[in-house]
N, C-alpha and C positions, 0 to 999 in steps of 0.2 A: 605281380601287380597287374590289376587291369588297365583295359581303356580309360575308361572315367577317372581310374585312380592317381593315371598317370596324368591325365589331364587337370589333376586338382593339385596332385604335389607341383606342377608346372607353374601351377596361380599360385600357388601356396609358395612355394620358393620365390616369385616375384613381388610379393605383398611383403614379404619379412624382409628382403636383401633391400628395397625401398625404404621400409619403416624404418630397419636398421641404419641407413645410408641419411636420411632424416633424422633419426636421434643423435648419430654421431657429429650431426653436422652444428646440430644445435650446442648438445655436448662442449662440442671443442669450439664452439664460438662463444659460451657462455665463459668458459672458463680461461678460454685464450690460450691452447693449449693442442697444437698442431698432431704429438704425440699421443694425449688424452682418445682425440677424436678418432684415429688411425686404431687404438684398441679397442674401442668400443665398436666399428665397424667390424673388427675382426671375430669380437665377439658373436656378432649377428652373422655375422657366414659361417662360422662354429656352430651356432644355432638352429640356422637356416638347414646346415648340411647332416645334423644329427634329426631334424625332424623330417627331410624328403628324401633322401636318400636309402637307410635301408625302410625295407619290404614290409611298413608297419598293418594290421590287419584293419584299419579304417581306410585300408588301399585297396584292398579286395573287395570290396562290396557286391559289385558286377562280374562273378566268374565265369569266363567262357565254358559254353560245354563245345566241350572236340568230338570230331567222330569216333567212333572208336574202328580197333582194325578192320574187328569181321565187315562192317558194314564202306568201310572207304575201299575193301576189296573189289564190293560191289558194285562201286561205283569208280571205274577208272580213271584217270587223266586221261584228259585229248592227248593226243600224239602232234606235233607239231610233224607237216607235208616237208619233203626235202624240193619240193618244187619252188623255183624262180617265181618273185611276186612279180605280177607287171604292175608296171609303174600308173597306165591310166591316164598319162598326163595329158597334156593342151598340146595341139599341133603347132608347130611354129610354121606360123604365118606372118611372111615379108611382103610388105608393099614391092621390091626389086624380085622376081622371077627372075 
């Protein structure tokens, strides 16, 4: 799954787990029916978790391309210094010397 993809199954799982949390509400109010509503909800997160969840290919659209090895050979990581950072800070200054 890519970036975008992830970022839409995100909305997309927030739009159904609402819509379903709204139909159930209506659901169990129309019918007066505390248990009714409670299934129907459950229904929509069954739903919800079978459409976002696995790796459907309207999730890939945007495939990263990676380096490949030869070429991240070429290009190293920085090395992180084992030298102390100085701090840089503000002198402390008192009115009382």
């Amino acid at each position: 799954m890519d970036w975008q993809g992830q970022k839409s199954a995100e909305m997309l799982m927030q739009v159904l787990l609402v819509a379903s949390a709204v139909a159930a509400f209506l659901v169990g109010y129309a019918m007066a029916d505390f248990q009714l509503m409670l299934l129907v909800y459950a229904g929509g997160v069954v739903l919800t978790t079978l459409v976002t969840v696995p790796n459907w290919p309207f999730f890939n659209r945007h495939p990263l391309k990676w380096l490949d090895a030869a070429e991240a050979d070429r290009h190293p990581r920085p090395q992180i210094s084992s030298a102390p950072a100085t701090t840089g800070g503000k002198k402390k200054t008192g009115k009382n010397k």
